[in-house]
N, C-alpha and C positions, 0 to 999 in steps of 0.2 A: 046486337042484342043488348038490352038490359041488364045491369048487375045484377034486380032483384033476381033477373033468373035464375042465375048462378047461385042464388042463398038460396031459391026454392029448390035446388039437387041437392046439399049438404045437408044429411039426417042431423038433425038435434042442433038447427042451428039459433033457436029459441032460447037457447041458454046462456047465449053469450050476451045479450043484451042484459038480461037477470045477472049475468055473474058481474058485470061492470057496475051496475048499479050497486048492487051492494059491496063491490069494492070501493066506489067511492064513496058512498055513506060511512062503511067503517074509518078508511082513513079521515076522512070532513069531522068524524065524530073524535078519533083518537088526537087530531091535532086540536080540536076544542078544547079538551079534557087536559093537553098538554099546556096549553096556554094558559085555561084558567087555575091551574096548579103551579105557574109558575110563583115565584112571589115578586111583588111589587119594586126592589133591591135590584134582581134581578133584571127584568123589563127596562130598567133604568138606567141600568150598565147597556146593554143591545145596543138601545137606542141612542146612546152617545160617545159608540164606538168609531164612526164617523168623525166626528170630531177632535177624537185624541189623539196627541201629536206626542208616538213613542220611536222620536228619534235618540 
C-alpha cells in the first residue's frame, strides 16, 4: 500500500500542510525582522568571533 492511503483515513489531515506553512513563514519572517534590527556593531562582533583568540 501507498502512504497516500494512509493520509486519505486520517479526518483533517489538510491542515497540517497549512499549519507548517505558516509556521515557517512566521519564523522566515521573525528572524528577518531580527536581523535587520540588529545594529551594524553588533553583526561585526558575530562575525569575528571566530577569530578571537580569548586564551
Amino acid at each position: 500500500m501507498k502512504f497516500t492511503y494512509y493520509l486519505e483515513k486520517i479526518s483533517g489531515v489538510s491542515v497540517y500542510p497549512i499549519f507548517s506553512l505558516v509556521t515557517f513563514v512566521v519564523f522566515f519572517l521573525l528572524v528577518t525582522f531580527w536581523v535587520m534590527g540588529k545594529d551594524k556593531k553588533s553583526i561585526e562582533h558575530l562575525e569575528n568571533l571566530p577569530f578571537e583568540d580569548n586564551k
